[in-house]
N, C-alpha and C positions, 0 to 999 in steps of 0.2 A: 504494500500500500504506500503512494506516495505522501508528502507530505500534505500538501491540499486534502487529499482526500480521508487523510487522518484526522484534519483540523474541522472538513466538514462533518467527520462522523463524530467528534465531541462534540460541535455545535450543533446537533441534529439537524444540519441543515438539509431540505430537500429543494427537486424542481418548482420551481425555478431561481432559487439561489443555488450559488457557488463563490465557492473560496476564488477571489480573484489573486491575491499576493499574502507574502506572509515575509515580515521585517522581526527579525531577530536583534534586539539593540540586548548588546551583554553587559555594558556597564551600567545599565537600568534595572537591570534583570527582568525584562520582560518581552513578549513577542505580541506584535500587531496583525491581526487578521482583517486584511479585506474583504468584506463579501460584497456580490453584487449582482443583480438581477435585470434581465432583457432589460432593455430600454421600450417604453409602452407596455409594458406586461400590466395588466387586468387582473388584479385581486379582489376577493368577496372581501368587505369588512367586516367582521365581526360581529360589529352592532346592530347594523341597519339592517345587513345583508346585500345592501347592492355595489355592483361593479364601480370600483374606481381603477382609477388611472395612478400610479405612484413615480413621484420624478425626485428624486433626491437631490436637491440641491446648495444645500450647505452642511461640512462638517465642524462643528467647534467644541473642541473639550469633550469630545467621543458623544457629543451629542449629537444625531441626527433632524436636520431639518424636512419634513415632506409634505410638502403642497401637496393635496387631493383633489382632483377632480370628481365628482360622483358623473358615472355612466347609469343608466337605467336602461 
């Protein structure tokens, strides 16, 4: 098993994520996992239940920013 693919199976991550990169910084002691999903991929929410659009457009302080569009 490669690295990605070890990093996706701790993160449970499935279709349509994937481990895009993975940064090893040693005098931090930590490692960085990118993941990352189609561009336009179509997920259910949770809540509502209908189709939105996710565009990820800002990282800060491991925080994710994601504008939603709702699809119906």
């Amino acid at each position: 098993m490669d690295e990605k693919s070890l990093y996706a199976h701790i993160l449970n991550l499935s279709i349509p994520w994937q481990v895009k990169s993975l940064s090893l910084d040693e005098n931090a002691g930590s490692v960085t996992v990118t993941v990352e999903i189609a561009k336009n991929t179509q997920l259910t929410c949770p809540t509502c239940g209908n189709l939105v659009l996710f565009t990820i457009t800002d990282i800060v302080n491991g925080a994710i920013s994601i504008p939603v569009s709702s699809r119906q």
